[in-house]
C-alpha positions in Angstrom: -168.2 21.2 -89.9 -171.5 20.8 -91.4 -174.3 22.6 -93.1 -176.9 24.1 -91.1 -180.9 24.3 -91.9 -183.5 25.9 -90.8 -187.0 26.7 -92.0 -190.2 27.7 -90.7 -193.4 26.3 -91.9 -195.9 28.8 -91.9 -199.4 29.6 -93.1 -199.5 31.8 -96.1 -197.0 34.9 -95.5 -197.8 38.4 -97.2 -196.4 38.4 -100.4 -195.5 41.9 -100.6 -193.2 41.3 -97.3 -191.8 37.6 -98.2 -188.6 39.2 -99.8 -187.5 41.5 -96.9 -188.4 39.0 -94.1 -186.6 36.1 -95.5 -183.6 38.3 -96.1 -183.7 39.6 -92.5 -183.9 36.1 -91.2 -181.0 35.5 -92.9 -179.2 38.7 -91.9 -180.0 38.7 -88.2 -178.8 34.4 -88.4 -175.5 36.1 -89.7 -175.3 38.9 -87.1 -175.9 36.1 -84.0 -173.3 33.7 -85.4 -170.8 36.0 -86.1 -171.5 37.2 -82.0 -171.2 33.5 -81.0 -167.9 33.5 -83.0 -169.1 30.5 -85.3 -167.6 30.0 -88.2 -169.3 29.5 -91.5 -168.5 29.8 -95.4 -171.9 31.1 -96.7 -175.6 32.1 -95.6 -178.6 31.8 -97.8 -181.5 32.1 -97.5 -185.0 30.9 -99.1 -188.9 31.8 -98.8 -191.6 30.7 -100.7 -195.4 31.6 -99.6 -195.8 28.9 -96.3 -191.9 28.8 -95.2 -188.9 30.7 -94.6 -185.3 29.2 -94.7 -182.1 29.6 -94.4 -178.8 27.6 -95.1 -175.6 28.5 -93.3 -172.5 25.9 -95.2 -169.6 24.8 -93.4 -170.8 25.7 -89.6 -168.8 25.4 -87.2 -169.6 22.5 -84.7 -168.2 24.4 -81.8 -167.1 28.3 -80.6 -163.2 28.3 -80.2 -161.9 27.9 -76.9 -160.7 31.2 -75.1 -159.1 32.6 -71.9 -160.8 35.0 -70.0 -159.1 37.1 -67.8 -161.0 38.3 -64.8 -158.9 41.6 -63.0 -159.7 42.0 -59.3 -158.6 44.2 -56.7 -155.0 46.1 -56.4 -152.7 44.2 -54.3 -152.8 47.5 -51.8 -156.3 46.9 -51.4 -156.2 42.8 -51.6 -153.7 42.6 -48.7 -153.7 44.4 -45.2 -150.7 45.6 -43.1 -149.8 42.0 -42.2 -149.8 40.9 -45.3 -153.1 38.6 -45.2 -156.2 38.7 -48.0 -158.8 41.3 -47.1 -162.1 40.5 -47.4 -162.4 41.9 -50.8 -159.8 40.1 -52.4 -161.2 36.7 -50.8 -164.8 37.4 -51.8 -163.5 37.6 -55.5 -161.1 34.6 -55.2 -164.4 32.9 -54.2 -166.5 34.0 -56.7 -163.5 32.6 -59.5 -163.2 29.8 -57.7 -159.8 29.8 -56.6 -157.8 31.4 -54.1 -156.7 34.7 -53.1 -153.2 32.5 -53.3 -153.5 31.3 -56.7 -153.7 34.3 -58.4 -151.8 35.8 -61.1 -150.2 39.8 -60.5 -150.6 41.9 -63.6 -148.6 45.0 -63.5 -149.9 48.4 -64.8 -149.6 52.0 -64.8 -151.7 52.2 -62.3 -150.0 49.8 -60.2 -150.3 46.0 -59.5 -153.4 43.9 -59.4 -154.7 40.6 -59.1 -155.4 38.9 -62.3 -157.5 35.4 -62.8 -156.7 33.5 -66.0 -159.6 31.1 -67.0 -159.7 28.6 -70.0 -163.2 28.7 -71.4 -164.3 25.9 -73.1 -166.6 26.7 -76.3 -169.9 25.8 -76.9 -171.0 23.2 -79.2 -173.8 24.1 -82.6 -177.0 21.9 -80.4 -176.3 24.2 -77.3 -176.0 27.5 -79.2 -178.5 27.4 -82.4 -181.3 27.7 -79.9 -181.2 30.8 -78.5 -179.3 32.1 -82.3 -182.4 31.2 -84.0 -185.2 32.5 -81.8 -183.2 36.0 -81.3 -183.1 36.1 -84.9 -187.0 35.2 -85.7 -187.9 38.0 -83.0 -185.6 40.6 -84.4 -187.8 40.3 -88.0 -189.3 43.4 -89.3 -193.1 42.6 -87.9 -195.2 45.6 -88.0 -198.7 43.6 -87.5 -197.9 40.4 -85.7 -201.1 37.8 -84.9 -201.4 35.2 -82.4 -203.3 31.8 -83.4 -204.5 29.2 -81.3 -204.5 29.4 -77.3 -200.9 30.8 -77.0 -199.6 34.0 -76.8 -196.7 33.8 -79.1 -197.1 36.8 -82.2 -195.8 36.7 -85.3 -197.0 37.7 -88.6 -198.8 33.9 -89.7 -199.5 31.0 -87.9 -196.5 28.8 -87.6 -197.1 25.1 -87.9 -193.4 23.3 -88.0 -190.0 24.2 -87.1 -186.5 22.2 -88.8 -182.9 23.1 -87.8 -181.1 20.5 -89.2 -177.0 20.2 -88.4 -176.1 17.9 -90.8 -178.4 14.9 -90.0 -178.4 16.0 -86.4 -181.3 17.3 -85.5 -181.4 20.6 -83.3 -183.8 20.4 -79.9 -185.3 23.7 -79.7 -188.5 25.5 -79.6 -188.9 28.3 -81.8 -192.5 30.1 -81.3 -194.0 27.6 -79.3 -192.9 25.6 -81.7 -190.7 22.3 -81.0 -188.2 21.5 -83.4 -188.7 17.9 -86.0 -187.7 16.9 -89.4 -191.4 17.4 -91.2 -191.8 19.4 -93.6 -194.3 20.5 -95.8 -194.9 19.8 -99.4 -197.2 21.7 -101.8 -201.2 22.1 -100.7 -202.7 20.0 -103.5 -199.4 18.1 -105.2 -196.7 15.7 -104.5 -196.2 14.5 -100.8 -197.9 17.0 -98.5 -195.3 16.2 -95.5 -191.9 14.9 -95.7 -189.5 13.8 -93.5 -185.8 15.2 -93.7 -182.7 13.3 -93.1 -180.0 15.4 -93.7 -180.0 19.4 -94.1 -178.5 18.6 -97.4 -181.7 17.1 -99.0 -183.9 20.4 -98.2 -184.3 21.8 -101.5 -184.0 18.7 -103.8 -186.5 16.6 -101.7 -189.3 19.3 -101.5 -188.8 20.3 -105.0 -188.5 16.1 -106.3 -191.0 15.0 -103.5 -193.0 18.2 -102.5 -193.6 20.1 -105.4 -192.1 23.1 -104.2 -189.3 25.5 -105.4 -188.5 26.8 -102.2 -185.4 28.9 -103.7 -186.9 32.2 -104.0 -184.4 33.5 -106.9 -185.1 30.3 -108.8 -188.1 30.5 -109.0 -188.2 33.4 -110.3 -185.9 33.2 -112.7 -188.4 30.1 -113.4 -191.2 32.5 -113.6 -189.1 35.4 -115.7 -187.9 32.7 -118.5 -191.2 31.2 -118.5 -193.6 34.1 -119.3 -190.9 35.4 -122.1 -191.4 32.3 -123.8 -195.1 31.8 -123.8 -195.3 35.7 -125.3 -192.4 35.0 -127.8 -194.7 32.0 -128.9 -197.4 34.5 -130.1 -195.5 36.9 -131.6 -195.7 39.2 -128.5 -193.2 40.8 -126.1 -194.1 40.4 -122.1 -194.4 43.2 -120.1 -192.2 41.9 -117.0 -193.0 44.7 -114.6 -190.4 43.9 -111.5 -192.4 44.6 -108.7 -195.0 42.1 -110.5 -192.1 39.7 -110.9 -191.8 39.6 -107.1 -195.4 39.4 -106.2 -196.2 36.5 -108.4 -193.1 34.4 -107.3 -194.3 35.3 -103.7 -197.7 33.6 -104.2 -196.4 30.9 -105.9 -194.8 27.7 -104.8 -194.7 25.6 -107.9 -195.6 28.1 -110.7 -197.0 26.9 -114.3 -197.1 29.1 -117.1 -200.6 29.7 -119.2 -201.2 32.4 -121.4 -204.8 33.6 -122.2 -206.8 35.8 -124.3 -209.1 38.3 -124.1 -211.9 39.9 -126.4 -209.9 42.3 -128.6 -212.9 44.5 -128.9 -212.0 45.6 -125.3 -208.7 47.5 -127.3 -210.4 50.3 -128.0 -210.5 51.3 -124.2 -206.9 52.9 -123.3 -205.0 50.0 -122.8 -203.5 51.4 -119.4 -206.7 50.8 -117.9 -206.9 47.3 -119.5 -203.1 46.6 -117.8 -204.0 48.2 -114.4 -206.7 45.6 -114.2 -204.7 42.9 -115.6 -201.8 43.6 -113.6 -203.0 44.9 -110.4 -206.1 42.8 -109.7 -205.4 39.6 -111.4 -201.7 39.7 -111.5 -201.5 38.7 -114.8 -199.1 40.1 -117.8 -199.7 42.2 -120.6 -198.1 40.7 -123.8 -197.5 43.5 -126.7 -196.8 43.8 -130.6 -193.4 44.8 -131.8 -194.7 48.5 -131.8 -195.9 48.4 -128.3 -199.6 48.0 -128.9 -201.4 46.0 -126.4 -202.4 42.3 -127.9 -205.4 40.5 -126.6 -203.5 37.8 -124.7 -202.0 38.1 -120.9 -200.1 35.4 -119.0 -200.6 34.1 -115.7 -199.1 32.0 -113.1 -200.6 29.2 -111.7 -200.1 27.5 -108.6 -200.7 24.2 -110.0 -200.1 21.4 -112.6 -203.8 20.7 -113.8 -204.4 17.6 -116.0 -206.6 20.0 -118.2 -204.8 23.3 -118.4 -207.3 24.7 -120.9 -210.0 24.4 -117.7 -207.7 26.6 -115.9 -207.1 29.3 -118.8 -211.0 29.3 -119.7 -211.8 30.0 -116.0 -209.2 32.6 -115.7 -210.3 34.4 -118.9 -213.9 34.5 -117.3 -212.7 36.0 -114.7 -210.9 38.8 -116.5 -213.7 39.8 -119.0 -216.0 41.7 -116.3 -213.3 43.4 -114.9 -212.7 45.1 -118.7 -215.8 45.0 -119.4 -216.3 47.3 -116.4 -213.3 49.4 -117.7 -215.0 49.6 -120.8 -218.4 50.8 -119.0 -216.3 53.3 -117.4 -214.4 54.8 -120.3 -217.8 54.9 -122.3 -219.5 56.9 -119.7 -216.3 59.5 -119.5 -216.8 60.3 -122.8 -220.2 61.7 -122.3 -218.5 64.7 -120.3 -215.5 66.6 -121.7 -212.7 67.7 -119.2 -213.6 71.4 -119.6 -217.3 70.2 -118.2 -215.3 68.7 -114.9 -213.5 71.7 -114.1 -216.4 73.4 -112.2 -217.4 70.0 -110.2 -213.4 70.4 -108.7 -215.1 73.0 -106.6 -216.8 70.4 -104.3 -213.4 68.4 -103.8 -211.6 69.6 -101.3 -208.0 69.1 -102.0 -206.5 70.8 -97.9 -208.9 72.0 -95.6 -206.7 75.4 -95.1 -205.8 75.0 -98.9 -209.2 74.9 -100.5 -210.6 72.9 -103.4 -209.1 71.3 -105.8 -210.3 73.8 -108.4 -208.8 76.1 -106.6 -205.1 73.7 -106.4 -205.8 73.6 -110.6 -205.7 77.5 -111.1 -202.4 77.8 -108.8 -201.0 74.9 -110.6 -202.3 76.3 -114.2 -200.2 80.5 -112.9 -197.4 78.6 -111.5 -197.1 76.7 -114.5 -197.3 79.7 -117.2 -194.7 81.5 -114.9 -192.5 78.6 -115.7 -192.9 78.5 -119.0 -192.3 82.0 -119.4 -188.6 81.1 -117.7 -188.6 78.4 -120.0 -189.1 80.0 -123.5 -192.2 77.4 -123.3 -196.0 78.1 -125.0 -197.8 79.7 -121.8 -200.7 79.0 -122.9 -200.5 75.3 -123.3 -198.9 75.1 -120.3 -201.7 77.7 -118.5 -204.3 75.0 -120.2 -203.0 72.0 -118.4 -202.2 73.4 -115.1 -206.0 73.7 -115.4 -207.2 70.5 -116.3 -204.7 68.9 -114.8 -206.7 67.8 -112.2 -210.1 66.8 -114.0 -209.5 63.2 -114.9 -209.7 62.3 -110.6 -213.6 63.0 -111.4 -213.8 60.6 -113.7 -215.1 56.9 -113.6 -212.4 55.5 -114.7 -210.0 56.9 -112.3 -212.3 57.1 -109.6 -212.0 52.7 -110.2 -208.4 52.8 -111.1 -206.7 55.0 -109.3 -203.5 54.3 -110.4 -204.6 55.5 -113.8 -204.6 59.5 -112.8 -203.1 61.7 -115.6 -202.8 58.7 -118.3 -206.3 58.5 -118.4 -206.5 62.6 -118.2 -204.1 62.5 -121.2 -206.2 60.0 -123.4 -209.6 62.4 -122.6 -207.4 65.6 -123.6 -206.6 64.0 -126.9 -210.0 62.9 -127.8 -211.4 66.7 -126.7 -209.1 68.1 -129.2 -206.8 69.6 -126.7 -203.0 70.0 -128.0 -200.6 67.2 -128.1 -198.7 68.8 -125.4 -201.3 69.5 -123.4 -202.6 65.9 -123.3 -198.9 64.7 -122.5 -198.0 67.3 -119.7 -201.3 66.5 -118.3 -200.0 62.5 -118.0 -196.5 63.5 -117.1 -197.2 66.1 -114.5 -196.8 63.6 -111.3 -193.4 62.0 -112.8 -191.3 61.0 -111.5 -192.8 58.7 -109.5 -190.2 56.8 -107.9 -186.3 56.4 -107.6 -185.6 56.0 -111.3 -188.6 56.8 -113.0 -188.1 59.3 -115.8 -188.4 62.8 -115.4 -190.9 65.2 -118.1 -188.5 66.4 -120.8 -191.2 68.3 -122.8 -191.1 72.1 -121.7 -194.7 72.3 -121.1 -194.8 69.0 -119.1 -191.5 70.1 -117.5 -193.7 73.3 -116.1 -196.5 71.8 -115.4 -195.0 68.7 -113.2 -193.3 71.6 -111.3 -196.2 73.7 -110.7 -198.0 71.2 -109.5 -195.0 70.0 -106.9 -194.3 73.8 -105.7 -198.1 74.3 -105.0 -198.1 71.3 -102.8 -194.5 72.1 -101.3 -195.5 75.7 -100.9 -199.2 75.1 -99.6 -198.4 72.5 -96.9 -195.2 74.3 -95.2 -197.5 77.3 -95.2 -200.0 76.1 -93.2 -197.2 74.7 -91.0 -197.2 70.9 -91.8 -193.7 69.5 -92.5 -192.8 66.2 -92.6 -191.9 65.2 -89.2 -189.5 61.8 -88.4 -190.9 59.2 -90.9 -194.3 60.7 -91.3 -194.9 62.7 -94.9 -198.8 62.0 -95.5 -198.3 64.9 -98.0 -195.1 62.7 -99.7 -193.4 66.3 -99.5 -190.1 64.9 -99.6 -190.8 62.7 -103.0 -192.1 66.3 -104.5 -188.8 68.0 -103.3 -186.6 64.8 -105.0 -188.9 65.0 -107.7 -188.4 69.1 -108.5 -184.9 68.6 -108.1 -184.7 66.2 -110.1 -186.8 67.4 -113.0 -184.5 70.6 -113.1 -181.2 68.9 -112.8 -181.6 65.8 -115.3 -183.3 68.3 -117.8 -180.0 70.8 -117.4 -182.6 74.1 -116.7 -181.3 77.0 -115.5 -184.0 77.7 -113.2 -183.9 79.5 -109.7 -185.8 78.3 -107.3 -186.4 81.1 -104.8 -188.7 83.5 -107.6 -190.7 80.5 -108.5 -191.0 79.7 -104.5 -192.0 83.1 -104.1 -194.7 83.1 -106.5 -196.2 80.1 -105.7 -196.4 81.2 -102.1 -198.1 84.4 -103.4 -201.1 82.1 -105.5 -202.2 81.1 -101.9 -202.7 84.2 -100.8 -204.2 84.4 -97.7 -204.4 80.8 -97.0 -200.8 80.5 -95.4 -200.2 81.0 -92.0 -196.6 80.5 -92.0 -194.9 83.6 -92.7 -191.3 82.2 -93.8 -193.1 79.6 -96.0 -190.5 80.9 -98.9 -187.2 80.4 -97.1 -188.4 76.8 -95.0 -189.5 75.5 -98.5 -185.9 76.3 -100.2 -183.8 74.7 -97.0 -186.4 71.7 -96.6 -185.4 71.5 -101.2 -181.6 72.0 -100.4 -181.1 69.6 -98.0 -183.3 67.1 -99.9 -179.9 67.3 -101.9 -177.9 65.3 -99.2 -179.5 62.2 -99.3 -180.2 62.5 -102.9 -176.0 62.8 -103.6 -175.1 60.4 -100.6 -177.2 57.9 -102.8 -174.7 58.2 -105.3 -171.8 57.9 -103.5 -170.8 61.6 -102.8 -169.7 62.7 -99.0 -172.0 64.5 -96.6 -168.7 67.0 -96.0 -168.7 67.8 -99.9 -172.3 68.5 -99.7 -172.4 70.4 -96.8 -169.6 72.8 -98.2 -171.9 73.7 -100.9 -174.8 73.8 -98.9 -172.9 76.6 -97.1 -173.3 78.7 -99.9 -176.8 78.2 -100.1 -177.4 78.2 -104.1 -180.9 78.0 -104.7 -180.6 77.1 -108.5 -180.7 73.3 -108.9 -178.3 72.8 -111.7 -175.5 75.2 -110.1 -176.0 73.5 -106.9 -175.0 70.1 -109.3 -171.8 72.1 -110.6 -170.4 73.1 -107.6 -171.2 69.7 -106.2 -169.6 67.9 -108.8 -167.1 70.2 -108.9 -166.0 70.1 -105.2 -166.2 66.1 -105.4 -163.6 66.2 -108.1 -161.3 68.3 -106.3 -161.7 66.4 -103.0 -159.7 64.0 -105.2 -156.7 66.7 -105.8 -153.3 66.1 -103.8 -153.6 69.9 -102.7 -157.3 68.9 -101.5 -156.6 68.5 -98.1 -154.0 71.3 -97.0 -156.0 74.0 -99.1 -159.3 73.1 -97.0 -157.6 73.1 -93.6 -155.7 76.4 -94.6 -159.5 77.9 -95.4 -160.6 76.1 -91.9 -157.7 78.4 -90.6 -158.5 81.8 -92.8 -162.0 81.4 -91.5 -161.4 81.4 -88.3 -159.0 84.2 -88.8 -161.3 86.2 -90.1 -164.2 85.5 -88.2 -162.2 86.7 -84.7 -161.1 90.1 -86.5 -164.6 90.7 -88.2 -164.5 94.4 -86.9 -160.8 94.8 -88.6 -161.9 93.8 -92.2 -163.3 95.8 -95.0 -159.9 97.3 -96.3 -158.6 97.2 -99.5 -155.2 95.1 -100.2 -152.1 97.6 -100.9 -149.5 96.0 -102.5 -146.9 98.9 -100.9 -147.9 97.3 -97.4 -146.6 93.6 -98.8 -143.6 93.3 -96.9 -142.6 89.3 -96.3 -141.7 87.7 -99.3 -144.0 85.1 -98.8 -146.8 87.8 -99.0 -146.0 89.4 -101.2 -145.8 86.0 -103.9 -149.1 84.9 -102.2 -150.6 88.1 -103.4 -149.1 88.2 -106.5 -150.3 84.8 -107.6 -153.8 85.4 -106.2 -153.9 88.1 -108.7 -153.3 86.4 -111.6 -155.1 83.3 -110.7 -158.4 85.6 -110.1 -158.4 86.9 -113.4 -161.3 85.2 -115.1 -163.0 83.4 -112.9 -165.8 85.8 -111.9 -166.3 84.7 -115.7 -166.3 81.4 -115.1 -167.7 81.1 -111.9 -170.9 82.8 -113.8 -170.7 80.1 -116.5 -170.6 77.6 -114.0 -167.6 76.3 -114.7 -166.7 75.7 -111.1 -164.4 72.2 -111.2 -161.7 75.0 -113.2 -162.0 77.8 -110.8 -161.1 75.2 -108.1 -158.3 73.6 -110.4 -157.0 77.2 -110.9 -156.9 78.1 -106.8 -155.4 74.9 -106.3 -152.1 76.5 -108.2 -151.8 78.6 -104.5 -151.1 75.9 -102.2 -147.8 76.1 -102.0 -147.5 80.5 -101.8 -150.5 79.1 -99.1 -148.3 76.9 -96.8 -145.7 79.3 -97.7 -147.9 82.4 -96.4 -148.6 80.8 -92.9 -145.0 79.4 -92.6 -143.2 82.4 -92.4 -145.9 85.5 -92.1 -147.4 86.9 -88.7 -150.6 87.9 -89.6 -151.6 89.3 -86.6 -148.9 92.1 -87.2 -148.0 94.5 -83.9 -148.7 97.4 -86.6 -151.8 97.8 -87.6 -151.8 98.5 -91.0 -149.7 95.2 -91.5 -152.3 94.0 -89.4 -155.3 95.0 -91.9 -153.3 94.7 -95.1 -152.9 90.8 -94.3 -156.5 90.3 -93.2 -157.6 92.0 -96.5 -155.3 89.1 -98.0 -156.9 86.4 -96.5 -160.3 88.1 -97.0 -159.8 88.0 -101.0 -158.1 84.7 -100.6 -161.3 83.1 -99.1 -164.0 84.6 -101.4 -162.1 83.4 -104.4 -162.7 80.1 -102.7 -166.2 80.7 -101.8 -167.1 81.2 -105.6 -167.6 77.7 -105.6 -168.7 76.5 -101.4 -166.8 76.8 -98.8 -164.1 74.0 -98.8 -163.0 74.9 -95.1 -165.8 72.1 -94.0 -164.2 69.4 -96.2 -162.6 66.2 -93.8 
């Protein structure tokens, strides 16, 4: 056994993608040695901006060896009357190489058959790795490939070497049109630009020592993380160590080196969220703040290279900086000459949905829909009336027409400095959170409304003008807006249904919709946004789906009952109680016509009835009550006391009675049996 290499030199690979397509590489490596039935201990893999790698320990040199059996023909249909091979059986001898006399009988069920036995030898790492490797390079996640050169070969950069290493042996293959060597290649501008490998041991020490490159993507970024923390705790500052910046700037960088600059701090008096968009999304540098969070005038970069004179490199990249905030600076200066109220009227000539008009028109829906909220709420309507209305003013500013990223923060900082309220301003800012999978939600009432407004108008507006998200396409991002409702509702505990508010927001659109069940496709497309939102978290589709079945359209009970049901899919009586509801349901549902009668306890005449009955009766008590409190996991602990008058009840009664009043009397058992049940979902649907 011996460790495995390989790597592809490349030109510079998109940054944004370096992550996922090393990972992939190494993942579809794993998938094609675990089909070749080659051992191994671990996979890794590496990717710095010109190569991807990957490192498999303790490969197996060769597959096991294995017999194949081969069946053939029945021995009625390999032998004729006399006795002698038919033509079929010899034309399958032939094609094993033996003959029809030197095969093995296997007997079966079916009869007796010939049987060919073969030891097949296994192939060694040089004969295999081939083919392994170039399946797994053409099963990456490409969505743009290019071609270089004369040839034909796509992928997404220009390859220029190819190493699979087995130890010291080196692998003949050709990968991309690209034959296999031991070079390398070391950092552009440092350290030896091409190196020669002898052993797949030496990869990361020799280009690191010799190469001047960290080709261990997770080092270097804890490189990067521990080295930008340090440079802000020298001045006093704390780094702002956004993740997704994390992973760009170790994807540009092969040997990073840790400067920190400073800017003009007159440029602090613009917002500093405009300062950080620029310094984060078009320089990639980071912010450094004070203890209390205020922006300093210092940002830390990365570079790609040790200079002799590092103060040349921070000078140029300071000059580069200031125009960009200077510019911000422009912009937020010429805002200022124009109030938000002053915008309002030039939303008319932006044309938010062609069937859906203008974005003033999108602010007054969102500013109705918002004080109808906040009505529900206990919320000031009129502060939350106010932003619904302005909410969309800030996108004809300068500043956010630059930086678009900057839509409600900068809206918020103009609100202040007009003299609108404090919650106006911050609903404003907070009315497209959350953003993403884990961004906060508004916890403000008046942000809460607004944010929701503005989702159901968009929800409400694009399903009634019949454009859902179909298979992977959501140009409207409806399905982040459905997450983002629910999510808003259920993390801030509001009792909130969703169906009135639906209802109303469809009616601000008045005649603009075309889709006359707008209300009811808008609350399934929200319901079932729950699914993936729960699965996420561990919970089963089956638990889901049985409250799903009940079709609660407030956000917060549908999060009871689901948390609820999920506890007592845990229960020992779980199980039997939901395949006894499987059972009452279809009871019920064949002898629909029949139901509708009340119980009679005089018509109880089985024992087993009659303590079913009883029990149900006293169990019930209360939980109407607490069924309307939502306190749904102790009506299910409380039915869960009938299992055993349950199994009990179907052991030893005939429900389908020859008299009919038995007949009805039972049914009416089972009927109040099962809505007790359905209080909560309908549990018949649990696995």
């Amino acid at each position: 056994m011996q460790n495995f290499l390989l790597e592809l030199g490349t030109e510079e690979l998109p940054p944004k993608s370096l992550r996922q397509l090393a990972q992939s590489l190494s993942d579809n490596i794993e998938t094609q040695l675990d089909a070749a039935e080659l051992s191994f201990e671990t996979i890794t893999w590496h990717a710095a901006p010109r190569r991807l790698a990957v490192t498999v320990t303790q490969l197996a040199n060769t597959q096991p060896d294995k017999v194949v059996e081969k069946k053939g023909p029945s021995v009625k249909a390999a032998f004729d009357s006399d006795g002698n091979p038919t033509k079929a059986a010899q034309g399958w001898a032939r094609s094993n190489g033996i003959t029809v006399e030197e095969a093995e009988r296997v007997a079966t069920d079916k009869g007796e058959w010939l049987l060919f036995k073969a030891e097949v030898q296994g192939k060694t790492v040089a004969q295999l790795l081939p083919e392994i490797v170039n399946t797994a390079v053409s099963k990456l996640p490409i969505p743009k490939p290019m071609r270089w050169g004369s040839s034909r070969t796509q992928f997404i950069r220009p390859v220029h070497t190819l190493t699979m290493l087995y130890g010291d042996q080196l692998i003949p293959a050709k990968v991309l049109d690209i034959e296999s060597g031991r070079v390398i290649r070391g950092h552009r501008f440092m350290g030896d630009q091409e190196l020669t490998l002898t052993h797949a041991d030496d990869y990361l020490t020799s280009l690191e020592k010799q190469g001047k490159v960290i080709a261990d993507y997770e080092s270097r970024k804890a490189f990067i993380l521990n080295g930008v923390t340090q440079a802000a705790n020298a001045v006093g500052g704390k780094a702002d160590l956004d993740d997704a910046l994390v992973e760009e700037v170790t994807s540009l960088v092969e040997w990073p080196v840790i400067l920190i600059a400073s800017f003009d701090p007159e440029f602090l008096t613009v917002p500093s969220e405009a300062l950080v968009y620029t310094m984060k999304g078009d320089q990639k540098y980071f912010p450094v703040y004070d203890e209390a969070g205020e922006l300093l005038p210092k940002f830390i970069f990365v570079s790609n290279i040790e200079s002799k004179d590092p103060n040349q490199v921070i000078d140029g990249n300071e000059k580069v900086v200031r125009p960009r905030l200077a510019d911000a600076e422009f912009f937020f200066k010429t805002d200022r000459k124009h109030s938000l109220q002053s915008r309002l009227e030039s939303l008319s000539g932006v044309t938010f949905q062609k069937q859906l008009g203008s974005l003033k028109a999108r602010s007054e829906r969102i500013s109705a829909i918002a004080g109808q909220v906040a009505e529900l709420l206990g919320a000031n309507v009129a502060d939350a009336q106010r932003a619904g209305l302005l909410s969309k003013t800030d996108l004809m500013t300068e500043m956010v027409m630059e930086f678009t990223d900057t839509q409600g923060v900068m809206g918020m900082h103009y609100a202040r400095l007009d003299g609108e309220s404090e919650a106006v301003a911050v609903a404003i800012s907070e009315q497209y959170l959350p953003k993403f999978s884990g961004d906060r939600v508004p916890s403000h009432p008046v942000s809460i409304a607004v944010a929701l407004a503005e989702k159901l108008d968009t929800l409400t507006g694009i399903f009634g003008i019949n454009q859902p998200p179909k298979g992977d396409k959501d140009p409207f991002a409806l399905r982040r807006a459905a997450i983002g409702t629910l999510r808003i509702i259920v993390d801030n505990q509001l009792k909130l249904d969703l169906q009135p508010l639906i209802k109303y927001s469809v009616a601000q659109h008045q005649s603009n919709l075309s889709n006359e069940n707008t209300a009811n496709e808008v609350i399934d497309f929200l319901l079932g946004r729950f699914r993936s939102w729960y699965q996420e978290q561990g919970i089963s589709v089956d638990v889901i789906q049985a409250v799903l079945a009940r079709r609660p359209t407030s956000p917060t009970d549908f999060d009871h009952r689901v948390k609820a049901v999920n506890h007592f899919r845990g229960l020992e009586q779980a199980e039997a109680l939901a395949a006894a509801n499987k059972r009452v349901g279809n009871i019920l549902a064949k002898n629909s016509s029949e139901l509708g009668a009340e119980l009679t306890a005089s018509l109880l005449q089985e024992p087993a009835e009659i303590a079913l009955a009883e029990q149900l009766q006293q169990v019930s008590k209360g939980l109407d009550v607490l069924a309307a409190k939502g306190e749904y996991q102790q009506v299910l602990t409380s039915l869960a006391e009938l299992r055993a008058n349950i199994d009990a009840f179907f052991d030893n009664v005939m429900v389908m009675a020859d008299d009919p009043a038995l007949k009805q009397n039972r049914l009416a058992l089972l009927n109040q049996l099962r809505n007790q049940f359905l209080l909560v979902a309908d549990i018949s649907v649990l696995q």
